[in-house]
C-alpha positions in Angstrom: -33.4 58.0 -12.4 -36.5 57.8 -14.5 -34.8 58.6 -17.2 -32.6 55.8 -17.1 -35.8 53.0 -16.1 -37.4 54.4 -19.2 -34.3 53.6 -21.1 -34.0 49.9 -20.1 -37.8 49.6 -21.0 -37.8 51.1 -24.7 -34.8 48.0 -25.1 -36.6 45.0 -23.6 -34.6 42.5 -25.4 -31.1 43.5 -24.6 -32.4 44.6 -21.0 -33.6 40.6 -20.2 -30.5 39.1 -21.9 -28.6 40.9 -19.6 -30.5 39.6 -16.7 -30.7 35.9 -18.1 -27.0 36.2 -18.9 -26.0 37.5 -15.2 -28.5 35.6 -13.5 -27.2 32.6 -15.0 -23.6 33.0 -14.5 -24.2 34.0 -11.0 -26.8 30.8 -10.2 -23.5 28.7 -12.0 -21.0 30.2 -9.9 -22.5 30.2 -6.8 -23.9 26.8 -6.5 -19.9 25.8 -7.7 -19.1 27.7 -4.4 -21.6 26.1 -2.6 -20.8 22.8 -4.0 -16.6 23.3 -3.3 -17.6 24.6 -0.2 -19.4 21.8 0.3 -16.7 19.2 -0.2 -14.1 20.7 1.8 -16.3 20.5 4.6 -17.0 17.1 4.5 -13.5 16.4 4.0 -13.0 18.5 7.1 -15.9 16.6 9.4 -15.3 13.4 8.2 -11.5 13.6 9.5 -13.4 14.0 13.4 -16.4 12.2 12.6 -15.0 8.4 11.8 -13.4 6.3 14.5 -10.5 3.7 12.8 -10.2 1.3 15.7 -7.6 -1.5 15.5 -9.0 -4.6 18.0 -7.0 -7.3 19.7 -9.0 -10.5 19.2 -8.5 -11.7 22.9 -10.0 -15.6 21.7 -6.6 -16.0 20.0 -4.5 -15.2 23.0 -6.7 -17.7 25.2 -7.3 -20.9 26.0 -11.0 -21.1 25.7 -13.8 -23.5 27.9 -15.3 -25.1 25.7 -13.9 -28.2 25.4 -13.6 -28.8 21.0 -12.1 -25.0 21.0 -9.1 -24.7 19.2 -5.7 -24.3 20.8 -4.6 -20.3 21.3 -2.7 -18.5 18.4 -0.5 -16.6 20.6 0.8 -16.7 24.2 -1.8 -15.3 26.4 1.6 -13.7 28.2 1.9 -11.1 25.6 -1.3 -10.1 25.2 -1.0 -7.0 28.1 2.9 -6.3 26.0 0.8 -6.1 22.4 -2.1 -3.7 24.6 1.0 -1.3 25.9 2.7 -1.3 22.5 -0.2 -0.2 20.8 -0.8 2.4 23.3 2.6 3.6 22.5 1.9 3.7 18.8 3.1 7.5 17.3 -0.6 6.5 14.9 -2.6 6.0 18.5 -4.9 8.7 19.5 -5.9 6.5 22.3 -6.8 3.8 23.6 -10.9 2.8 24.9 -10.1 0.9 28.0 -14.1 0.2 28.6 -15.6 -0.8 32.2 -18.4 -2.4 33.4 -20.6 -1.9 36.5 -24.3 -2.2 36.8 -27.3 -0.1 38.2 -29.8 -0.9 40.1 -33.1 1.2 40.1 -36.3 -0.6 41.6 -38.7 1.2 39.0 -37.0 -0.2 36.0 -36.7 -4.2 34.6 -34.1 -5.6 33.1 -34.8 -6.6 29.2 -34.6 -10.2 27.2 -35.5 -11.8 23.8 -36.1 -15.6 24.5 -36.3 -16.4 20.7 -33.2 -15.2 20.1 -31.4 -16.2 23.2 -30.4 -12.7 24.0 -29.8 -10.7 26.8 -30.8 -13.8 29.4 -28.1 -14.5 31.8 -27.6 -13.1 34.4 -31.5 -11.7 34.3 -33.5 -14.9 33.1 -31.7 -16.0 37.1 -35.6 -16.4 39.0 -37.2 -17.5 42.3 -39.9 -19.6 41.8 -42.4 -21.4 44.1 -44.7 -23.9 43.5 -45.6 -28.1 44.1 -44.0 -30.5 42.8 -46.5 -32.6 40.5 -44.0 -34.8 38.5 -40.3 -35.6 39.3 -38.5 -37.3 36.0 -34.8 -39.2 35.4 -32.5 -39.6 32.3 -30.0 -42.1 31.6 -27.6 -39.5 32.6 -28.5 -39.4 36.4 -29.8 -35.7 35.6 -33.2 -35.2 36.9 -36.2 -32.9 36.0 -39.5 -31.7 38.1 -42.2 -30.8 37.0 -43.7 -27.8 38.8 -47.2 -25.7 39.1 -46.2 -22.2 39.8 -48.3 -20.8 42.7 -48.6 -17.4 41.0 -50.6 -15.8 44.6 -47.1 -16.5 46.3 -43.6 -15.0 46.1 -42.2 -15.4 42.0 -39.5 -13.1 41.0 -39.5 -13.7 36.7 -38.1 -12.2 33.6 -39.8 -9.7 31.8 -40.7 -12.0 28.8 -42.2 -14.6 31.5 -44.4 -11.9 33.1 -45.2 -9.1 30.3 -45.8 -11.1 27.0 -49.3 -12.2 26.8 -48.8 -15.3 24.8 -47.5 -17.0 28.2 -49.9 -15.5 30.9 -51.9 -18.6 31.5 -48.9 -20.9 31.7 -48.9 -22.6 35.2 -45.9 -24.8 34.7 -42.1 -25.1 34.8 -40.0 -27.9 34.6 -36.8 -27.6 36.6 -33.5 -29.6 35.5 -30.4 -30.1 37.2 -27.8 -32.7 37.7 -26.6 -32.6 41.9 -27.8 -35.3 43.9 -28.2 -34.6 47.7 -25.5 -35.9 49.8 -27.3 -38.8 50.9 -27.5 -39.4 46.7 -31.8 -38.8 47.2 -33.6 -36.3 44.9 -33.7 -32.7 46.0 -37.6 -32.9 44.8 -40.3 -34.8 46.5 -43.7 -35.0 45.1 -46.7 -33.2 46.3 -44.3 -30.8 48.4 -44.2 -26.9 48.0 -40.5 -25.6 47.2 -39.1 -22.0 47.0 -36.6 -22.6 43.9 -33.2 -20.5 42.7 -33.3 -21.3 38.5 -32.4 -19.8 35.3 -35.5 -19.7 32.8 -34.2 -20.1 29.4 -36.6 -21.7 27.0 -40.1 -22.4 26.2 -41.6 -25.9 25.7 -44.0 -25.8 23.0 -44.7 -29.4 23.2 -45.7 -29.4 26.9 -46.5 -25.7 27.1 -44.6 -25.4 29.9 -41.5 -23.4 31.2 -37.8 -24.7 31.1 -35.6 -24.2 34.1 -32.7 -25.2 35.0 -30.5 -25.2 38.2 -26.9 -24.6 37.2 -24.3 -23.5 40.0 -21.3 -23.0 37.7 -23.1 -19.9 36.3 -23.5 -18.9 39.4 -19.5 -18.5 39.3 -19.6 -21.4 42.3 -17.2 -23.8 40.5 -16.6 -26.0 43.8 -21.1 -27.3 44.7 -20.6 -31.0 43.2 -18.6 -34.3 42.8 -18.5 -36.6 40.8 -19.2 -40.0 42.8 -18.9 -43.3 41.7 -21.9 -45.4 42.9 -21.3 -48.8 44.9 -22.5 -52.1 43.9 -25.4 -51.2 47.0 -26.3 -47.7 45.9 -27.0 -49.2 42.3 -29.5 -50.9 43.2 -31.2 -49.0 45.8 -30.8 -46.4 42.3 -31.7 -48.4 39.7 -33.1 -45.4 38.1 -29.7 -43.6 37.5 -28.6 -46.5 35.2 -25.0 -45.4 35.0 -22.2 -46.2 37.4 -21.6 -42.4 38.8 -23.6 -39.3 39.3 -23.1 -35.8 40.9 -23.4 -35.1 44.3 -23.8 -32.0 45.8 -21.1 -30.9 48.6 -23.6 -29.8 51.2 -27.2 -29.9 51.2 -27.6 -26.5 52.4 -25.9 -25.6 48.8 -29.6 -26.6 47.3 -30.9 -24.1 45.4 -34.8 -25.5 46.4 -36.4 -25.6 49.3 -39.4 -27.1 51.6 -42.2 -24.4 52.1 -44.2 -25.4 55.1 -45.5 -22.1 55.1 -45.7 -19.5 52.2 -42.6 -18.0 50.6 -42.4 -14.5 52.7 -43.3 -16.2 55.6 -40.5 -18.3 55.5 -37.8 -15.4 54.7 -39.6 -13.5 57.4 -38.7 -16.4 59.9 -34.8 -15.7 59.2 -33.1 -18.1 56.7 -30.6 -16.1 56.2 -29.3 -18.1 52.7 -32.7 -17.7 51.2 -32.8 -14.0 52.2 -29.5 -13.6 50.5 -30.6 -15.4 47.4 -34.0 -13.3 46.9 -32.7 -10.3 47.6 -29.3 -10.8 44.9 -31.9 -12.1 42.7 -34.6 -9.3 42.8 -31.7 -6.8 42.7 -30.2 -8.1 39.6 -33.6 -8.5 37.6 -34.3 -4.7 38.4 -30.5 -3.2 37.2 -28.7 -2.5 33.9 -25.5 -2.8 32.8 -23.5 0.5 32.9 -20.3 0.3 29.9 -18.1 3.2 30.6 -16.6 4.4 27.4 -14.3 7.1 26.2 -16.0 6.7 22.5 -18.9 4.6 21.6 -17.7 4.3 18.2 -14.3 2.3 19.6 -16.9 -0.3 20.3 -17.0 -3.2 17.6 -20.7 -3.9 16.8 -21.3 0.3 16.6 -18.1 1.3 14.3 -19.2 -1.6 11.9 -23.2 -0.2 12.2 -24.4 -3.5 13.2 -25.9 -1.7 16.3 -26.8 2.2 15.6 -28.4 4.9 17.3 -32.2 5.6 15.8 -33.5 7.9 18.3 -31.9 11.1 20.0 -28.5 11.4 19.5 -24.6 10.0 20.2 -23.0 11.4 23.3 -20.7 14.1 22.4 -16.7 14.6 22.2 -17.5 17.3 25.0 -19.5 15.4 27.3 -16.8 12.0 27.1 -13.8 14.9 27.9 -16.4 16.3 31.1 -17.7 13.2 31.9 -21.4 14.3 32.0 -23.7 12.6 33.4 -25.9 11.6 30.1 -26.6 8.1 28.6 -28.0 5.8 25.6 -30.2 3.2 26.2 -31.3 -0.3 24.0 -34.5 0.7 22.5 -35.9 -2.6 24.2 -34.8 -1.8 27.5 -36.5 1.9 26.9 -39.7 0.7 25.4 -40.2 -1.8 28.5 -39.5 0.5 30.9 -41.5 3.5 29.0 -38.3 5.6 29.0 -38.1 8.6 26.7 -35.2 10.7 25.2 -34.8 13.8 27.9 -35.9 11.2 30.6 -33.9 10.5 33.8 -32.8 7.5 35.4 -31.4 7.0 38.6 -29.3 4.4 39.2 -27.6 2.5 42.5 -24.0 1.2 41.2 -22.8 -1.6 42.3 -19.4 -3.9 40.7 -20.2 -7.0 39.5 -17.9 -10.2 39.0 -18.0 -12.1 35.8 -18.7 -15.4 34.8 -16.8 -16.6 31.8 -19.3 -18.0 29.4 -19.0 -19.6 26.0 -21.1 -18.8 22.1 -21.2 -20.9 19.6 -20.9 -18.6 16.2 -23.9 -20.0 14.0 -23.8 -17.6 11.1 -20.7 -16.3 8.9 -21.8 -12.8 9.6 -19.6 -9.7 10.3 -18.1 -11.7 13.4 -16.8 -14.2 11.8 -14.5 -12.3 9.5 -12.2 -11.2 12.6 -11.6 -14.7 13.5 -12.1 -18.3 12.0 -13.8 -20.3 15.6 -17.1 -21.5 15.7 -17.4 -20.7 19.1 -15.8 -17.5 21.4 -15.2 -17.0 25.1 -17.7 -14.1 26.9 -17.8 -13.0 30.2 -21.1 -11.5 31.2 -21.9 -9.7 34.7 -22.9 -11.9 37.9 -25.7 -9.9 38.9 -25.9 -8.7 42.5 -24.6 -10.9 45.0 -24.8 -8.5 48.4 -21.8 -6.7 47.5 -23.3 -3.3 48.6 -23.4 0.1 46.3 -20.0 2.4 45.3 -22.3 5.4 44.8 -26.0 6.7 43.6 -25.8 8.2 39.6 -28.3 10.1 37.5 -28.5 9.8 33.9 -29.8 11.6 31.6 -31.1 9.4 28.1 -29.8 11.5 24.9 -30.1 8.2 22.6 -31.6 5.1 22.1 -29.3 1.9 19.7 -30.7 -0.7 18.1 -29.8 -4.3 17.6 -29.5 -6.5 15.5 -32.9 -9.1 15.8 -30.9 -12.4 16.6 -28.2 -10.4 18.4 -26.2 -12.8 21.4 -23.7 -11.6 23.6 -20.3 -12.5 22.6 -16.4 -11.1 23.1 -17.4 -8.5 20.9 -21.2 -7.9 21.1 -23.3 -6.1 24.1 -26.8 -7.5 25.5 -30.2 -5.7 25.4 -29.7 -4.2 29.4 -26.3 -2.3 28.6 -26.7 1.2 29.2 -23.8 3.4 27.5 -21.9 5.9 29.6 -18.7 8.7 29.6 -15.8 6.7 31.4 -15.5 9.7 33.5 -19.2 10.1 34.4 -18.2 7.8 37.2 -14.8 8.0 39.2 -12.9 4.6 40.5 -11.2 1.7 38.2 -12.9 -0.9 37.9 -12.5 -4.7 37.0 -9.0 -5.1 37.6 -10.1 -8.4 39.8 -8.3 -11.5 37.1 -11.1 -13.7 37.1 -11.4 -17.6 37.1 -12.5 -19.6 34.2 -13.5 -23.4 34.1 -12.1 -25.0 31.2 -13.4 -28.2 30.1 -11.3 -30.6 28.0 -11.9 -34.2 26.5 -9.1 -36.1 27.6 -8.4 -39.5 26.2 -13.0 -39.8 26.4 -12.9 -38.3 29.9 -13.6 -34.7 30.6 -11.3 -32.6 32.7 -11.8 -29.6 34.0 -8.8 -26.9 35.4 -9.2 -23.2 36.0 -7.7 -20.8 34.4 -6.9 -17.0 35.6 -8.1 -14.5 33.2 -6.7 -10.6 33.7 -8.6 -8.6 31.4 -12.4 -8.6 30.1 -12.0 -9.7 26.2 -13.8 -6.9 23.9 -13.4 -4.2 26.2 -9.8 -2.6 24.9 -9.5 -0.5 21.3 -7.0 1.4 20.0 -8.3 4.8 17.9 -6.1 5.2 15.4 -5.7 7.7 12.9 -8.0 8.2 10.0 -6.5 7.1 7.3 -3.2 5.6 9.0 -3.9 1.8 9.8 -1.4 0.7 7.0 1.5 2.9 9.2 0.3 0.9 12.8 0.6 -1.9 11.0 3.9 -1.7 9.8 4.8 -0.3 13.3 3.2 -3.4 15.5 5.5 -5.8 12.6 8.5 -4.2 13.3 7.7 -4.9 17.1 6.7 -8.7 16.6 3.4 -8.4 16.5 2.0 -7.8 13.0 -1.1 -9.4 12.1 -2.4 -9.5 15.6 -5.1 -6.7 15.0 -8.3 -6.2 12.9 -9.4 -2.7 11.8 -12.5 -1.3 10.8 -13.1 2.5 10.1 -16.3 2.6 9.6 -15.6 2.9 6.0 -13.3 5.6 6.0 -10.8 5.0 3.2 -13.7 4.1 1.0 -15.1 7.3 1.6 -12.1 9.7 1.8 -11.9 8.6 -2.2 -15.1 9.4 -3.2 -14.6 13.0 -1.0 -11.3 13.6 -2.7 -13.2 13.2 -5.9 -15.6 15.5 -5.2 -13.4 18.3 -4.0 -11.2 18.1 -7.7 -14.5 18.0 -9.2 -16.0 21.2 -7.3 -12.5 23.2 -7.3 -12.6 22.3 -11.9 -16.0 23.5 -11.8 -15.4 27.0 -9.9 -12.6 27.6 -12.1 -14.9 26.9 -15.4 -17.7 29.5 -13.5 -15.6 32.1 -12.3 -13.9 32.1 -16.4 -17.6 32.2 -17.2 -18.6 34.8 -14.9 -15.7 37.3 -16.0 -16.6 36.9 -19.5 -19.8 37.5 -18.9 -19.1 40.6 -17.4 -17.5 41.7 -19.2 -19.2 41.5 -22.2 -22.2 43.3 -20.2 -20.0 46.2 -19.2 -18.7 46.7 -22.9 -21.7 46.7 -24.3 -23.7 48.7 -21.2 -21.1 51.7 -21.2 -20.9 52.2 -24.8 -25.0 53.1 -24.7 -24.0 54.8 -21.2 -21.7 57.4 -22.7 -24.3 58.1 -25.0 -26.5 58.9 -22.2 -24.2 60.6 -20.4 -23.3 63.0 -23.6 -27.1 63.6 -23.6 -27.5 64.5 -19.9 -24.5 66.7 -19.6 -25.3 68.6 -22.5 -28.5 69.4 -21.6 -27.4 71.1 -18.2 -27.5 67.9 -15.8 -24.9 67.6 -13.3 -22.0 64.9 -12.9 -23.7 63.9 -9.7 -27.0 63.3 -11.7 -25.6 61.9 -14.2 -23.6 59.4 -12.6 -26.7 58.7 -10.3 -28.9 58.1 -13.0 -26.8 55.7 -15.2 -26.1 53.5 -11.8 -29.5 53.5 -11.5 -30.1 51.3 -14.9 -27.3 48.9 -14.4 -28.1 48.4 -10.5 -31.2 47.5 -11.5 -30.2 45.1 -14.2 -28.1 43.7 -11.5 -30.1 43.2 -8.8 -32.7 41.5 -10.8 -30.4 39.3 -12.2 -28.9 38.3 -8.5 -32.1 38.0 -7.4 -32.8 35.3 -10.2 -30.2 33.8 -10.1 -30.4 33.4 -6.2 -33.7 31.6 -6.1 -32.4 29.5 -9.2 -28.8 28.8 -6.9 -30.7 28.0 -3.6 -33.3 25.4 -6.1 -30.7 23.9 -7.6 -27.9 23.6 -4.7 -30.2 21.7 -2.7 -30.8 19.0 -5.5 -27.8 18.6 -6.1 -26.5 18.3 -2.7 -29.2 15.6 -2.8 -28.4 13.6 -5.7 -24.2 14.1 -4.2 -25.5 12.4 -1.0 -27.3 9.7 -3.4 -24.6 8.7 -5.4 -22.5 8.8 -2.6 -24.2 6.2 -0.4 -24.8 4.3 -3.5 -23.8 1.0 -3.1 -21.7 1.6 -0.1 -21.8 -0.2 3.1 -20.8 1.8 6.0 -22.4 2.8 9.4 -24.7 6.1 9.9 -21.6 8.3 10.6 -21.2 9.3 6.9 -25.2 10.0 6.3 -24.5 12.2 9.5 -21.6 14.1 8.1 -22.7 14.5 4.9 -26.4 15.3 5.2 -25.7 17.7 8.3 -27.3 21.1 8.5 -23.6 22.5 8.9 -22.3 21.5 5.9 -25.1 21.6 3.9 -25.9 25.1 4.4 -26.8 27.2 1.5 -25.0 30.3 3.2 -22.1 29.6 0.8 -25.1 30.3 -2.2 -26.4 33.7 -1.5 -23.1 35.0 0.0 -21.7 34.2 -3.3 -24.2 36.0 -4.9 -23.9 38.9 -2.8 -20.3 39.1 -3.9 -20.7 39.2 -7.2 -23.2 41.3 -7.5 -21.0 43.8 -5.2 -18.3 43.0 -7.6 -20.4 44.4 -10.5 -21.4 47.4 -8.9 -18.1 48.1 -7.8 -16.5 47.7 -11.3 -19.9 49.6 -13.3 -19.9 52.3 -10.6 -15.6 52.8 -11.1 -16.7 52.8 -15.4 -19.3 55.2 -15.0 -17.6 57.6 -12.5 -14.6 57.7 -14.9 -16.8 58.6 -17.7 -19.0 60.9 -15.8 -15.9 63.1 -15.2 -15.2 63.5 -18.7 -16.6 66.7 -20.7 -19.4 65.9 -23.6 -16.6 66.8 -26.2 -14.6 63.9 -25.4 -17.8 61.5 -25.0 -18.9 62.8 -28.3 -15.6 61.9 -30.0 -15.8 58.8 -28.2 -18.6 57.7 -29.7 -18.0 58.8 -33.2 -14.9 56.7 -33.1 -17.0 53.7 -31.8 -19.6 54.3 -35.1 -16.9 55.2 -37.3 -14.8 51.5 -36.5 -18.4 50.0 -36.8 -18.6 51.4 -40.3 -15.1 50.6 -41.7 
């Protein structure tokens, strides 16, 4: 053994350009392993990872509210056929049939951003009590008070009235609203002291007051007013309402304000058992959240397209959906207001809310507006709490926190601030199968009409998962069954991406053919030249009275320590260099490339990225080495001096001719 380190040290040079020549072809070959490695398991995650959803647009199957809408594209009859077909589809996974509840949880408020209109209705819904200072009329027979908020008395307000500083000292609000009382007086009276039912929406800058308004049909109470044309008389006992009708409210006791003789828990405490109702709903509804029960979040529009992503914790699981566990996300807004944490639980009273059917004007050409061509969409949004009672008490536990977009509104296909995110199965029980009633409002011949119209399914709340990679197929099958060009898709980028993976993997699989070549040349080169000076040795050993054993002992000795220094370098120089380029991979392949976070994820996971490939390759070929030296060397360490002699002479004597 010392014999043989003493030999690799009186020939430095050959010894370290057999290292550098090893180490190099083993660093090449195993970070090509890595790499391939690499490649096929992104390949392989990617297929699981990405959601390709295909999305009715329900706005061109209905007839909208708003009254300048555009007419429907297709029957809203076929709508349910075009839901069950695409069930059906041979390319469907399945189908995301989302449902809504809400939670109620007295410790917790409900979220909303009044700048950019978001996340208000039903929460921005508020008691108020206060004097009337001021009462004003429009030409339009709508009226507005002006009230001073008696903030040492009962006041039930949004988060964004009570919690952001730049409002605390504001004393007033000015309440609008349109019903007369039935004997066509106004339901305010200055100097008295009301208890008032209004939704706080806006912010006057120029008065520095609150805007509130008193609005029944949002209350999903269609049937509170009538239009009445005034008499000759009433005109001019009115001659404030300059017009020749206004609205009149049904009953009085419909009023949503009221005289306080007394202050405002005083007069609930006496029994009114309307007002009772009404404070209770509304307290309820400020303090809940929306619960979406989903079988995938990524079926969801706004989070396959990576408008709305998850920044903190992480995305509920394939395992937990299939178990239904009890685990949740949460709108960073909602958490930060609330002080909620990832690993935090929150309890939750669930309740099933009706639905209002709103309407959304779409102000920017954004994402939204490439899956249909209105400026405006249909939304329904939750009613709140209207004494209903509870289905069941839930426990959540927060795994995640999205984000949203700054300006983002609710619409068909958007979510609000208070939605909490949920496995379908987490709770038991269909839910929202109720059709609902919209109001639609249409301009007929310069006079406004209004009908109702049954709706049977929430819009936004159905997707089809389709196979990766096999939109063009449900396409072709929905055609051939009448309904072609009725969906959207979005895959998060997938077809984009499956390229630029396919790429990589004939790229890696070139480059490990190129480094294994390299590495058996190599090699072999180094065994050649190694076992010519070994028999030499060997000669040397045996004549002198060693044993085979020894011999063979001694000569592995040498090359196993060429070899191992050699793996050892080229290990260290593998692990460097497969992590940088892993990084500049992950670079290049985000470069210019608009998809959501699912990719990043797949890509730059410890999983796949794991350098195990690296020094398991290295291990292999320097086992490979051994294995092949250690078979050379026993062959010749069985053969008698004689023959190595000759051997050798044969090798000079072909050097010499």
């Amino acid at each position: 053994m010392r014999y043989a380190l003493k030999r690799l040290c009186r020939t430095p040079v050959k010894t370290i350009i057999f290292i550098l020549l090893i180490s190099l072809s083993v660093s090449a070959l195993s970070i090509s392993a890595g790499m391939w490695k690499y490649s096929y398991d992104s390949i392989k995650h990617s297929k699981d990872a990405f959601t390709t959803i295909g999305i009715l647009r329900e706005i061109e199957f209905t007839e909208q509210i708003y009254k300048n809408s555009v007419k429907p594209k297709y029957d809203y009859e076929l709508l349910s056929k075009v839901k069950q077909a695409a069930a059906s589809s041979q390319y469907a996974k399945y189908t995301d049939i989302r449902e809504y509840l809400m939670g109620y949880n007295p410790d917790m408020t409900s979220v909303g951003n009044l700048a950019a209109n978001s996340g208000l209705f039903p929460y921005a819904y508020s008691i108020i009590t206060g004097v009337c200072e001021s009462v004003g009329y429009s030409n339009f027979a709508d009226y507005s008070a002006v009230i001073k908020i008696d903030k040492d008395d009962l006041n039930i307000l949004p988060n964004y009235v009570v919690k952001d500083s730049k409002y605390e000292d504001i004393e007033y609000i000015a309440i609008n609203g349109t019903s007369m009382t039935t004997d066509l007086e106004f339901p305010f009276k200055v100097g008295e002291k009301y208890i008032i039912y209004a939704y706080i929406g806006a912010y006057d800058n120029e008065y520095k007051r609150w805007q509130g308004k008193i609005n029944y049909r949002n209350l999903g109470n269609t049937d509170y007013e009538e239009y009445y044309v005034l008499s000759e008389e009433e005109k001019k006992e009115h001659p404030e309402y300059s017009r020749d009708f206004v609205y009149k409210i049904l009953d009085d006791s419909m009023l949503l304000c009221h005289i306080l003789s007394t202050d405002a828990q005083s007069f609930l405490d006496s029994g009114n058992e309307i007002w009772n109702g009404i404070v209770n709903n509304c307290r309820i509804t400020k303090h809940s959240t929306e619960i979406l029960l989903t079988d995938d979040m990524y079926s969801i529009y706004t989070f396959n397209v990576g408008d709305t992503f998850v920044y903190r914790g992480r995305i509920i699981r394939k395992d937990e959906y299939e178990e239904g566990a009890k685990v949740c996300l949460i709108n960073s807004s909602f958490a930060y207001v609330n002080g909620l944490n990832i690993g935090d639980k929150i309890k939750l009273e669930v309740y099933e809310s009706e639905f209002a059917v709103g309407n959304r004007i779409i102000r920017s050409r954004g994402v939204v507006s490439t899956v249909g061509e209105n400026d405006s969409e249909d939304y329904f949004a939750p009613l709140g709490y209207k004494g209903q009672g509870f289905i069941t008490e839930i426990e959540y536990e927060i795994v995640g926190m999205y984000r949203l977009p700054p300006s983002a509104e609710r619409g068909e296909l958007l979510i609000s601030q208070n939605v909490l995110i949920a496995p379908s199965k987490s709770i038991e029980g269909d839910f929202n199968t109720k059709p609902t009633e919209a109001e639609v409002v249409r301009d007929v011949d310069g006079t406004i009409q209004r009908f109702k119209m049954e709706r049977t399914s929430i819009p936004g709340s159905f997707s089809v998962v389709i196979e990766n990679g096999k939109t063009k197929e449900f396409e072709e099958e929905m055609a051939a069954l009448g309904y072609g060009g009725m969906f959207y898709y979005f895959d998060q980028n997938y077809s984009q991406i499956s390229g630029i993976l396919d790429g990589y993997m004939k790229t890696a699989s070139f480059i490990v053919l190129i480094s294994i070549l390299a590495w058996v040349c190599i090699a072999a080169v180094f065994l050649s030249i190694y076992m010519i000076s070994s028999r030499k040795s060997l000669a040397t050993m045996l004549s002198l009275g060693s044993g085979r054993i020894k011999a063979f002992i001694s000569e592995m000795t040498g090359i196993s320590v060429i070899i191992l220094i050699a793996s050892i370098l080229g290990l260290i120089a593998g692990m460097i260099l497969y992590g940088k380029v892993i990084d500049q991979t992950i670079k290049l392949s985000l470069e210019g490339l608009t998809t959501s976070t699912v990719f990043y994820e797949v890509i730059n996971s410890e999983a796949i990225r794991s350098p195990k490939v690296v020094w398991l390759s290295v291990i292999i070929q320097a086992a490979a080495l051994m294995l092949i030296a250690a078979a050379i060397e026993y062959s010749q360490s069985g053969q008698d001096v004689l023959k190595l002699m000759k051997g050798l002479k044969r090798k000079k004597n072909g050097k010499k001719n």
